[in-house]
N, CA, C and O of each residue as an XYZ file, in Angstrom:
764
protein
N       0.847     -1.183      0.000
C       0.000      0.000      0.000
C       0.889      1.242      0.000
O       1.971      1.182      0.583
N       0.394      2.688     -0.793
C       1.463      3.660     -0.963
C       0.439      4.287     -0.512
O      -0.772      4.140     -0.675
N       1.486      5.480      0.460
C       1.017      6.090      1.336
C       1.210      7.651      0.318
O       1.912      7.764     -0.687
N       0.349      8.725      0.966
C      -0.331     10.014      0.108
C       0.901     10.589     -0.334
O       1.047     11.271     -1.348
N       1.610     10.326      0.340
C       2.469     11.320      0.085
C       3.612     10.713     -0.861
O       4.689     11.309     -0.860
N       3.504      9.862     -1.466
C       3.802      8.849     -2.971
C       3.628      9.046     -4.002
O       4.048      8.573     -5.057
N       2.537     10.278     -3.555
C       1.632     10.921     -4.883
C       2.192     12.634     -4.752
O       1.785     13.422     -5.605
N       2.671     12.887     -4.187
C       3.370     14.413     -4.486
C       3.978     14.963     -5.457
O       4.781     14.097     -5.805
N       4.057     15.482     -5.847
C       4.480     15.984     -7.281
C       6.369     15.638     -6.695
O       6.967     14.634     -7.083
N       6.958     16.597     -5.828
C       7.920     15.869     -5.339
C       8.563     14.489     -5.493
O       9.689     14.086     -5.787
N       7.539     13.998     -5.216
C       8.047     12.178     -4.941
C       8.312     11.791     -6.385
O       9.364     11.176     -6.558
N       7.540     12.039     -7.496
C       7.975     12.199     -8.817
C       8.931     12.145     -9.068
O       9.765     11.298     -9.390
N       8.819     13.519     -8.863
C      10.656     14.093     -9.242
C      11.761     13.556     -8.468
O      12.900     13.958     -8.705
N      11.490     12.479     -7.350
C      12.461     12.020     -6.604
C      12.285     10.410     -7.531
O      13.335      9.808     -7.754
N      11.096      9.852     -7.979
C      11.213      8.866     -8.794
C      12.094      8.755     -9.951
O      12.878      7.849    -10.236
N      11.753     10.128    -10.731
C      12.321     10.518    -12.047
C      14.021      9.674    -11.665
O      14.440      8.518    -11.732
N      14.561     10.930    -11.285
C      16.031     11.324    -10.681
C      16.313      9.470    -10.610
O      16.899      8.740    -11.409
N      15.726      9.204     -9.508
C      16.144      7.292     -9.113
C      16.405      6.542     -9.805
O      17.460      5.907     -9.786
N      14.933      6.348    -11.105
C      14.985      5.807    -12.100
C      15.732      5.720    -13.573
O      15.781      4.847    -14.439
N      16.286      7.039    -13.440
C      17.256      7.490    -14.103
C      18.882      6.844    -13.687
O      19.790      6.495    -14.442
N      18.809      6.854    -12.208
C      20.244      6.695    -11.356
C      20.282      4.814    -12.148
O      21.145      4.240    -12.812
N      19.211      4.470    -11.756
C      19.076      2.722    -11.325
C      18.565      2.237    -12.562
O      17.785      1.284    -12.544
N      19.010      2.936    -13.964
C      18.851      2.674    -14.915
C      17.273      1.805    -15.297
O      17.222      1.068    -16.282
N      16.224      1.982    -14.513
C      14.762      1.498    -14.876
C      14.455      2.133    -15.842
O      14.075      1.450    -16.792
N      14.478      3.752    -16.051
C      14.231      4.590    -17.261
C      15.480      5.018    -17.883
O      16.482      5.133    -17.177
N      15.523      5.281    -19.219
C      16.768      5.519    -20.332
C      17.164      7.090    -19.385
O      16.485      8.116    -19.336
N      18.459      6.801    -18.727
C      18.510      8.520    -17.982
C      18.743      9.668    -18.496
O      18.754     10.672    -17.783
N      18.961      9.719    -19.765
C      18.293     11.086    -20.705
C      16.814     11.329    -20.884
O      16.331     12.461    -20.908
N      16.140     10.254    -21.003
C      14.512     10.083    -20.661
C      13.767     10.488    -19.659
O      12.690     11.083    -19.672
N      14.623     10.009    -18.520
C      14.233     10.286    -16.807
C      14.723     11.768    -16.576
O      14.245     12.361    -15.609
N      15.613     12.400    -17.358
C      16.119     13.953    -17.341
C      15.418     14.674    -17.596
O      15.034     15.469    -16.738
N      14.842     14.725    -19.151
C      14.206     15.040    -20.042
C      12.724     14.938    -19.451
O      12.123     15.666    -20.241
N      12.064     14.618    -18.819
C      11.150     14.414    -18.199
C      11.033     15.172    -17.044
O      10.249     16.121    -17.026
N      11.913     14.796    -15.779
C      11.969     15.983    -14.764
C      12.171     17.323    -15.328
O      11.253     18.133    -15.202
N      13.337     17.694    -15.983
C      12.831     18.992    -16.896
C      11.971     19.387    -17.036
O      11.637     20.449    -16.511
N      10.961     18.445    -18.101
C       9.436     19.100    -18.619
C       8.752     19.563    -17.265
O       8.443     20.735    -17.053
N       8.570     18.646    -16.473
C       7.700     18.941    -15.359
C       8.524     19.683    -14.311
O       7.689     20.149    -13.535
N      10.084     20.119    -13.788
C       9.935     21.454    -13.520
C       9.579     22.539    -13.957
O       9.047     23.387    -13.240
N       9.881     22.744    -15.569
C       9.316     23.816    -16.184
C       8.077     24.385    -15.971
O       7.898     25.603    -15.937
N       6.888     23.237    -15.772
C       5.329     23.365    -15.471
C       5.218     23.471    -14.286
O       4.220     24.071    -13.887
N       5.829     23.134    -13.655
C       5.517     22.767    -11.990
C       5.434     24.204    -11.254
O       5.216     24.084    -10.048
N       5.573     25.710    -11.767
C       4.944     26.452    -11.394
C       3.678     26.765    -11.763
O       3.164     27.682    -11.123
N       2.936     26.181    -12.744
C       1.603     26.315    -12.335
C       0.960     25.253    -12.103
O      -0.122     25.100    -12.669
N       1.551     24.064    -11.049
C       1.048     23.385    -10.443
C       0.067     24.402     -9.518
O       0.374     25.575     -9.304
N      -1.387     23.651     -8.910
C      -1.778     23.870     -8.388
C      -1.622     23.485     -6.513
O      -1.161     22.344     -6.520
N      -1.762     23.831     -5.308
C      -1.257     23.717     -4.331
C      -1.858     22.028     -3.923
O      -1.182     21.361     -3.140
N      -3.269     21.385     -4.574
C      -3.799     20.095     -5.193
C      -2.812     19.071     -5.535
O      -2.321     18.080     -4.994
N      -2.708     19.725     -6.695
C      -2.155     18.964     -7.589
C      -0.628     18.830     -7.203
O       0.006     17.891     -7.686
N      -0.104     19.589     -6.483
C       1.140     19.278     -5.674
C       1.245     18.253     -4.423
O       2.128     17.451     -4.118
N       0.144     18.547     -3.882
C      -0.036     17.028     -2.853
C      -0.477     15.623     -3.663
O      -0.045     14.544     -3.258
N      -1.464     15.709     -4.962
C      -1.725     14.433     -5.458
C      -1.702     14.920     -7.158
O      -2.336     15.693     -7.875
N      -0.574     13.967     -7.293
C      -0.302     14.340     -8.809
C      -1.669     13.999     -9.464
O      -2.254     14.712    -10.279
N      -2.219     12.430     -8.836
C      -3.437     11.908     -9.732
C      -4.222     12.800    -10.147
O      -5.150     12.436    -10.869
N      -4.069     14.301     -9.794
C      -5.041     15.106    -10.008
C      -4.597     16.278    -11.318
O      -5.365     17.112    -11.799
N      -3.663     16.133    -11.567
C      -3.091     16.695    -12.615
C      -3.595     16.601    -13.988
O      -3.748     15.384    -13.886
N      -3.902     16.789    -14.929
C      -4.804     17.253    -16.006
C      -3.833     17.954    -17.016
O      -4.010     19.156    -17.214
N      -2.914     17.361    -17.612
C      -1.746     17.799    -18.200
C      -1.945     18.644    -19.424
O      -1.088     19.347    -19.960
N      -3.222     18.476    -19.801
C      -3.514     19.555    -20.936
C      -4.257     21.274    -20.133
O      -4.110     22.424    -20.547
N      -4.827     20.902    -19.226
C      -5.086     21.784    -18.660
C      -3.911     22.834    -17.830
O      -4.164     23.951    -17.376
N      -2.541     22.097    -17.786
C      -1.598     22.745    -16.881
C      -0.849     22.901    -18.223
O       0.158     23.601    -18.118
N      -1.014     22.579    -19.045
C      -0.470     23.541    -20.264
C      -0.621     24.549    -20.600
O       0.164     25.481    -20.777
N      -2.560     24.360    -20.822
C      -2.746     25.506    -20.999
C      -2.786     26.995    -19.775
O      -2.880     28.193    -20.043
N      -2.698     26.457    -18.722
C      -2.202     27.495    -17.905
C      -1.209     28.026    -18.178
O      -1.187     29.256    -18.225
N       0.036     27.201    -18.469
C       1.582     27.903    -18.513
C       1.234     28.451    -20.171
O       1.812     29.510    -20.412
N       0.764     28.148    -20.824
C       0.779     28.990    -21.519
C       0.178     30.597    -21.875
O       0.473     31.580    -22.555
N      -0.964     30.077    -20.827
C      -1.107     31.673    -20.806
C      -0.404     32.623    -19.946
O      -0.563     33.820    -20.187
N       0.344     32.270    -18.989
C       1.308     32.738    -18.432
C       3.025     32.775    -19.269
O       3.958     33.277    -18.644
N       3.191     32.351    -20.308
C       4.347     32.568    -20.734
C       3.917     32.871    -22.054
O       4.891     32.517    -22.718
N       2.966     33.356    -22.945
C       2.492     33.899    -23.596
C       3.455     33.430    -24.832
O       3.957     32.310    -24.738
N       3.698     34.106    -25.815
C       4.523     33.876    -27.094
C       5.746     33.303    -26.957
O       6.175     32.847    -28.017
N       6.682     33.127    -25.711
C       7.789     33.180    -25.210
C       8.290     31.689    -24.916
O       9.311     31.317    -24.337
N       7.198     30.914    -25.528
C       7.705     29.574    -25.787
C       6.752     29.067    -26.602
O       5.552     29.185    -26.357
N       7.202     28.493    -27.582
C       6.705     27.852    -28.774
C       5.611     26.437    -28.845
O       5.918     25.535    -28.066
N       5.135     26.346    -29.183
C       3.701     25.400    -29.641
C       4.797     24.261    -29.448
O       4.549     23.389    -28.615
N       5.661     24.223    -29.964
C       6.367     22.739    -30.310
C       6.557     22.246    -29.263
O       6.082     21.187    -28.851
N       7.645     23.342    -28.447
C       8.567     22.727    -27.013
C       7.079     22.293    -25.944
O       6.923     21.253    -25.305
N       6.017     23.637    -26.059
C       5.115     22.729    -25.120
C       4.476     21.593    -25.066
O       4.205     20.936    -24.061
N       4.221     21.355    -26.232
C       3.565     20.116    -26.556
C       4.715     19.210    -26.061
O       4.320     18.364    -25.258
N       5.927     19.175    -26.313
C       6.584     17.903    -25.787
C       6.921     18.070    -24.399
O       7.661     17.189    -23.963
N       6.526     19.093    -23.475
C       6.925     19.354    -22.460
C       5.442     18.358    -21.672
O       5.344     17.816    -20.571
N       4.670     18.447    -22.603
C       3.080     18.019    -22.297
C       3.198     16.551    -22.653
O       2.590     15.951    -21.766
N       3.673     15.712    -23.501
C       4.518     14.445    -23.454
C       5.127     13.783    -22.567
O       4.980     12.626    -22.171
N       6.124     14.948    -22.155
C       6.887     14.187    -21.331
C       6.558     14.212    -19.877
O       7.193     13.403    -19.200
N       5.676     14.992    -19.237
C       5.264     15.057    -18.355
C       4.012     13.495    -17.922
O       3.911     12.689    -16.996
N       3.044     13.864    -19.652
C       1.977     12.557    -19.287
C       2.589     11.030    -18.836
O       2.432     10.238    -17.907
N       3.440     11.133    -20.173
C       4.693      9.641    -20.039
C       5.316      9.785    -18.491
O       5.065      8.732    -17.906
N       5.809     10.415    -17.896
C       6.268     10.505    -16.587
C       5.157     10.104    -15.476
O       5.385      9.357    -14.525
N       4.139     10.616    -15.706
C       2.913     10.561    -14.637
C       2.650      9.015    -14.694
O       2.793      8.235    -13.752
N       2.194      8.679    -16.108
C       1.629      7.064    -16.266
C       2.934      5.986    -15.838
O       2.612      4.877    -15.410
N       4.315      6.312    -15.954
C       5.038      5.358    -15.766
C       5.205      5.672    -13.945
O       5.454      4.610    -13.375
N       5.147      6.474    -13.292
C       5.318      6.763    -11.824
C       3.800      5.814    -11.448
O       3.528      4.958    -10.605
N       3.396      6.171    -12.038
C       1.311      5.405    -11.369
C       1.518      4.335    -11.412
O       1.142      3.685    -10.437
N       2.273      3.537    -12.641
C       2.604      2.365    -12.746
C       3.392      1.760    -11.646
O       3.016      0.703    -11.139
N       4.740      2.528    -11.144
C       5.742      1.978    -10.848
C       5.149      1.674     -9.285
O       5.288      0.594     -8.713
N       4.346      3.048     -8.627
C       3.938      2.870     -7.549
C       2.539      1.484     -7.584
O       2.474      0.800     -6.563
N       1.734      1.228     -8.498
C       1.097      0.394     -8.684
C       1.562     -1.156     -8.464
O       0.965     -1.938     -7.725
N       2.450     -1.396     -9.046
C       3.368     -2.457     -9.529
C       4.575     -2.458     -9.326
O       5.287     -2.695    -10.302
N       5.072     -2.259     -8.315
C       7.331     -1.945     -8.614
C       7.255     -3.390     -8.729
O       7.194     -3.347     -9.958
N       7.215     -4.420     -8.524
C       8.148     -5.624     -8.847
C       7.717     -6.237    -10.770
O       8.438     -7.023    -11.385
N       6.577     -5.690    -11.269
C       6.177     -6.179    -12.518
C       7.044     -5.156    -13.418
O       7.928     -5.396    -14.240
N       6.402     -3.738    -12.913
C       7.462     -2.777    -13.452
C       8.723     -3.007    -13.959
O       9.032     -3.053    -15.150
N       9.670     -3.197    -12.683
C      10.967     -3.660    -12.528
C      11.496     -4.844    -13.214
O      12.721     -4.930    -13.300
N      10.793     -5.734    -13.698
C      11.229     -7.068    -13.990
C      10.860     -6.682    -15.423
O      11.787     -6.369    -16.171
N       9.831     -6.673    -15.805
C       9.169     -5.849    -17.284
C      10.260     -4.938    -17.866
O      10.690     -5.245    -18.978
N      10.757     -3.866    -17.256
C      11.979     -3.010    -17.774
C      13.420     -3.868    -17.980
O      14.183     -3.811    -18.944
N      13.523     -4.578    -16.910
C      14.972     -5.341    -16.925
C      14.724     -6.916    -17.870
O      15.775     -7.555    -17.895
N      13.913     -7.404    -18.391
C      13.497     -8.326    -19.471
C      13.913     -7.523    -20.648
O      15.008     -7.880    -21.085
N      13.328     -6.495    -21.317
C      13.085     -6.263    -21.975
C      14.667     -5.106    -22.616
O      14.784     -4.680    -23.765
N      15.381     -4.933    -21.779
C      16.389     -4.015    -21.415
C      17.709     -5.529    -21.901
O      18.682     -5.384    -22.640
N      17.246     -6.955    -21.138
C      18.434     -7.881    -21.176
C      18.394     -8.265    -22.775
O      19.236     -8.351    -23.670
N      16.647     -8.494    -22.636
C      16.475     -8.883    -24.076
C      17.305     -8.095    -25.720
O      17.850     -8.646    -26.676
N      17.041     -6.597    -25.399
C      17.813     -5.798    -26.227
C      19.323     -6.042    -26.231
O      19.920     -6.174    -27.299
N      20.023     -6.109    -24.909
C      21.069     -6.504    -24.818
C      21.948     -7.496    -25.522
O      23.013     -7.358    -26.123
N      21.012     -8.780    -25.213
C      21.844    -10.003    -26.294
C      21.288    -10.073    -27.514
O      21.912    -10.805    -28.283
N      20.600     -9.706    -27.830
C      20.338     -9.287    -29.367
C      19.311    -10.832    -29.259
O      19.729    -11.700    -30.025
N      18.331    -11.159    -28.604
C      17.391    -12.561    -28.221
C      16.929    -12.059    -30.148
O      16.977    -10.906    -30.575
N      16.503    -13.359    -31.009
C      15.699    -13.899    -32.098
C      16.412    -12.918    -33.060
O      17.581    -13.269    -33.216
N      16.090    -11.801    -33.756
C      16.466    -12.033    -35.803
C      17.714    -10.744    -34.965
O      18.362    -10.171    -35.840
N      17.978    -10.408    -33.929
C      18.429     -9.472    -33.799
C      20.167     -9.693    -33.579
O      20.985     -8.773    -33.592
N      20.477    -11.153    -33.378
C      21.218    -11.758    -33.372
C      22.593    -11.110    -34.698
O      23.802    -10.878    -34.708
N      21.569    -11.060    -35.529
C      22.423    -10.824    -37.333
C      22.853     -9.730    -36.998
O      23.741     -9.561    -37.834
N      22.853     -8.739    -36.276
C      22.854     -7.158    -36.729
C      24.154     -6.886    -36.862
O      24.843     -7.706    -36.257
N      24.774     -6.038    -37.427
C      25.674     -5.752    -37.803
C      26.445     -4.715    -36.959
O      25.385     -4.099    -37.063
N      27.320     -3.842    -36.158
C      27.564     -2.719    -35.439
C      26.582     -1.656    -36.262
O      25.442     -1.518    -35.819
N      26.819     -1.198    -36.974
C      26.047     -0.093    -37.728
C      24.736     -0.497    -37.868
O      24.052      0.504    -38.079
N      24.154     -1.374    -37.851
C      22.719     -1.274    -37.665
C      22.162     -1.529    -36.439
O      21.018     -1.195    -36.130
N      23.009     -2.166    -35.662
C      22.895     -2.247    -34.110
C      22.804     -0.573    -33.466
O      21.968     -0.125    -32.681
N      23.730     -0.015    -33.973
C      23.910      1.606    -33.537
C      22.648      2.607    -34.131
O      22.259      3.667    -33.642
N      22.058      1.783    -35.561
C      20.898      3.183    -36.230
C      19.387      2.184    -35.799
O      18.263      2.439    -36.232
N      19.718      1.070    -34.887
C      18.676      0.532    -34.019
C      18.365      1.191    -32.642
O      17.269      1.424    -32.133
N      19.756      1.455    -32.124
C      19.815      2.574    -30.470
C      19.253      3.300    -30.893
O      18.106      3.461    -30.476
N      19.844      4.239    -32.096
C      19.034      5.700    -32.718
C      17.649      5.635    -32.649
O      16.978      6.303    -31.862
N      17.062      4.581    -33.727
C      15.625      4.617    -33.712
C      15.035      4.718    -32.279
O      14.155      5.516    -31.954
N      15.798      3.552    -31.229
C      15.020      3.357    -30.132
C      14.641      4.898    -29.687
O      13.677      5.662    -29.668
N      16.457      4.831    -29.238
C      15.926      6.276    -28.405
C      15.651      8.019    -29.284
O      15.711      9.128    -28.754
N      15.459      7.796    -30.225
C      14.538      8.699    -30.802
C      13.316      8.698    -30.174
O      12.930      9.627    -29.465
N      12.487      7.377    -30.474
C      10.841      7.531    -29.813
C      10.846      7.906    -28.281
O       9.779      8.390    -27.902
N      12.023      7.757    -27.135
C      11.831      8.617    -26.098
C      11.978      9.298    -25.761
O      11.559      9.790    -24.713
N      13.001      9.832    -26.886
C      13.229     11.747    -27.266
C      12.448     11.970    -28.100
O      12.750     11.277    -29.071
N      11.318     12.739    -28.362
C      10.155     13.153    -29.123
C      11.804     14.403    -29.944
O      12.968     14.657    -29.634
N      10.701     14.829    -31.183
C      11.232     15.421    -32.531
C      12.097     16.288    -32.168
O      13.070     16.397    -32.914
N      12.035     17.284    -30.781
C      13.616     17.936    -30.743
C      14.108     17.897    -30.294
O      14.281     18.899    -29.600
N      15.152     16.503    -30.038
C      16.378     15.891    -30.152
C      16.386     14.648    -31.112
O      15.584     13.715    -31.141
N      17.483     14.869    -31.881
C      17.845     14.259    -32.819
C      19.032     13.020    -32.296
O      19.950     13.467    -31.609
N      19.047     11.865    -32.518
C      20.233     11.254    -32.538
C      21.085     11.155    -33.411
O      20.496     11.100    -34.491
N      22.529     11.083    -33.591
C      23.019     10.540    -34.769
C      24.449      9.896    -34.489
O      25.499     10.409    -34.105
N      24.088      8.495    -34.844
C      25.235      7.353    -34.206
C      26.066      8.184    -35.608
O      25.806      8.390    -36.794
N      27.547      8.584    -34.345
C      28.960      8.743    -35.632
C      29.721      7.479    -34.917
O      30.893      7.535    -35.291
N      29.559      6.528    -34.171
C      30.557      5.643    -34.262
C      29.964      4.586    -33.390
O      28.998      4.913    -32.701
N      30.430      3.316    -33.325
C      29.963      2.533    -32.378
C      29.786      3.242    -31.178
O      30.497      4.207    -30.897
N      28.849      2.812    -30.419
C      28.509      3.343    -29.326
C      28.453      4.621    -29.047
O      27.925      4.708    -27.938
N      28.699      5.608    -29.433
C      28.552      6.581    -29.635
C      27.373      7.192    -30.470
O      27.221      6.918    -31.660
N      26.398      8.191    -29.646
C      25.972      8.942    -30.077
C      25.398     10.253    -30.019
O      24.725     10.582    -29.042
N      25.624     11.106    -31.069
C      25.071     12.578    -30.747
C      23.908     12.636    -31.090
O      23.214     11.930    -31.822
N      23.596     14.216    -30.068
C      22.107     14.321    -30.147
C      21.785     16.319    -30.516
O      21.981     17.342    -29.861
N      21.374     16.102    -31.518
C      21.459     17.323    -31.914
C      19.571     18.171    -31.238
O      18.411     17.846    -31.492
N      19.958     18.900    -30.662
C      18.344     19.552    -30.317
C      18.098     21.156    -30.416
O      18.938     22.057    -30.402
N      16.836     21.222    -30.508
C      16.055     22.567    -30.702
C      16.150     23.153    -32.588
O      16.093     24.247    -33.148
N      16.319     21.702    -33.040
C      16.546     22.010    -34.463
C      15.201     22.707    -35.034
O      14.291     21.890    -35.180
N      14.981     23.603    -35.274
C      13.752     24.537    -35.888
C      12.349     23.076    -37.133
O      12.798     22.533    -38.143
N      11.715     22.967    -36.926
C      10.941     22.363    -37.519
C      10.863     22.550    -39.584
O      10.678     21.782    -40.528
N      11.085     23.780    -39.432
C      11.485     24.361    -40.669
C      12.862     25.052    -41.557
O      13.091     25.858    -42.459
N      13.698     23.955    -40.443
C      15.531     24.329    -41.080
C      15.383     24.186    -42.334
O      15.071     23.099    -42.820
N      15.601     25.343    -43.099
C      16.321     25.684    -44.336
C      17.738     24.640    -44.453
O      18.301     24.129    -43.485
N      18.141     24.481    -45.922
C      19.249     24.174    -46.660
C      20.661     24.888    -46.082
O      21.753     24.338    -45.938
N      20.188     26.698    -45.712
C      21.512     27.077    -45.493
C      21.738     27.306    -43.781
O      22.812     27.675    -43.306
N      20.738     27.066    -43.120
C      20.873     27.182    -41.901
C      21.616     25.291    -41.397
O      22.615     25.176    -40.687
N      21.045     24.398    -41.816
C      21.651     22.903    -42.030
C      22.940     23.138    -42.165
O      23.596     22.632    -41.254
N      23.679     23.827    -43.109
C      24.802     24.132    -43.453
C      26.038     25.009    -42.953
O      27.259     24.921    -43.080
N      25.322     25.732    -42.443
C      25.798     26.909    -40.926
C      26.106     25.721    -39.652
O      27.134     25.840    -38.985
N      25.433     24.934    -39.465
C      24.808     23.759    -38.409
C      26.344     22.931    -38.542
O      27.214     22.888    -37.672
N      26.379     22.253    -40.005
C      27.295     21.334    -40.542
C      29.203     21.975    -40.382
O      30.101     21.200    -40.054
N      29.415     23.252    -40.646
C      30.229     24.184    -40.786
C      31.204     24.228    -38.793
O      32.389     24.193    -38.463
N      29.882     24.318    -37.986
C      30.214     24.631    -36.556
C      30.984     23.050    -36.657
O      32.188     22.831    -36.515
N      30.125     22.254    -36.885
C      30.523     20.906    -36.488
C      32.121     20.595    -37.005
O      33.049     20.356    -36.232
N      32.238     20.662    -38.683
C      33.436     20.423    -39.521
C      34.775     20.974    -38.517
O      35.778     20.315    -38.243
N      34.402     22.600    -38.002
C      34.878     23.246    -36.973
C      35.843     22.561    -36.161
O      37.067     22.649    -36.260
N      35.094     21.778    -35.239
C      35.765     21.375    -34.429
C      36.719     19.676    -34.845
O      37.615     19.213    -34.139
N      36.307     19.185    -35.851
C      36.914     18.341    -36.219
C      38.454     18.627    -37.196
O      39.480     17.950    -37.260
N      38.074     19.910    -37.870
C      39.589     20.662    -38.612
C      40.303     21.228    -36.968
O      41.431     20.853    -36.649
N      39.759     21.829    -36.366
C      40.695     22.244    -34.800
C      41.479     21.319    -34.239
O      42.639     21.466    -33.853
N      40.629     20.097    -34.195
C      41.417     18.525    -33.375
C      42.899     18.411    -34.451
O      44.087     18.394    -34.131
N      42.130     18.334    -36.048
C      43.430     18.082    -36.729
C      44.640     18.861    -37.008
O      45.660     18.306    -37.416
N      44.558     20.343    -36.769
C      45.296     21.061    -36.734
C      46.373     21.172    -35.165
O      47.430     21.781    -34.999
N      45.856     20.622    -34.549
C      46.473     20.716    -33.259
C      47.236     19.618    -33.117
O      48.370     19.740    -32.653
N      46.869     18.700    -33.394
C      47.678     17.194    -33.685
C      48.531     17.491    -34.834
O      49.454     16.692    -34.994
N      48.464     18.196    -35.448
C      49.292     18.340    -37.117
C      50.693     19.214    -36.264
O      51.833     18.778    -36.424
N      50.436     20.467    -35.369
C      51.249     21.393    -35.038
C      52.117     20.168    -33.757
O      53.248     20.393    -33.325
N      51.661     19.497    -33.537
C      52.370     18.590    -32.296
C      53.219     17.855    -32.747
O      54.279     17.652    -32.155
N      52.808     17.135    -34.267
C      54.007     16.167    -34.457
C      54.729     16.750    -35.350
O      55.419     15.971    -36.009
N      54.823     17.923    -35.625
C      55.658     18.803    -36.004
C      57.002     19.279    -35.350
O      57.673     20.159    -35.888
């Protein structure tokens, strides 16, 4: 049995953080999430701060939005409104269920791991634009992944919905940047 105060908006954010630590949630996911919902969490209501169940995530949108008026974009809220719902339903869950939860995440986490049935074949590079896909769907559209090497990957965010050709290219230029800097510095060393 979970006691009231399990349900605090707090305790959340102390779930988030945990689940993130104890690898149950992807901890850019579990970040990305406490984020959204500090951002909102001033127009939590003094309610809805003692019992999240009472939270109404389109409705506390549209509060912060009329309180932050033009000064944040349709896009970021909506995923701020994502990541908050996804946070709420997996906390309801976890307090519902921690041992199905827990075993459900770590199955499914081992399973990815050894590559269980056709996943066996994969190749490094499709093993790596398989991570991508994954964790794309728990980074909603602005953050981008992009595997440059085994295990490795970047995440490009706040990319404008409507990047132009030459702004992509401005984007590409910063990046080239720092990869001509590395080589020039290594070039002047073994010199």
């Amino acid at each position: 049995m979970t006691s009231n105060e399990s349900y605090t908006a707090e305790a959340l954010l102390n779930f988030l953080k945990q689940a993130g630590m104890e690898g149950l949630i992807n901890p850019a996911t579990a970040r990305a999430r406490r984020k959204a919902l500090e951002q909102l969490a001033g127009e939590l209501s003094a309610e809805e701060r003692a019992d999240i169940r009472r939270i109404d995530v389109d409705d506390l949108l549209s509060r912060f939005h009329k309180l932050e008026g033009s000064s944040i974009r349709s896009e970021t809220l909506q995923i701020y409104g994502q990541r908050v719902a996804a946070a709420l339903a997996e906390y309801l869950e976890w307090l519902e269920h921690p041992e199905t939860f827990t075993r459900a995440r770590r199955e499914r986490l081992r399973a990815f791991s050894r590559g269980e049935g056709h996943q066996q074949a994969l190749t490094p590079e499709q093993q790596a634009a398989e991570r991508a896909t994954l964790e794309s769907i728990e980074n909603p559209s602005n953050v981008v992944p992009v595997p440059i090497r085994d295990n490795h990957v970047v995440y490009l965010a706040n990319l404008p919905l409507d990047l132009s050709p030459e702004e992509a290219d401005r984007i590409a230029r910063v990046v080239r940047a720092f990869a001509e800097e590395k080589n020039e510095k290594h070039g002047r060393a073994r010199a």
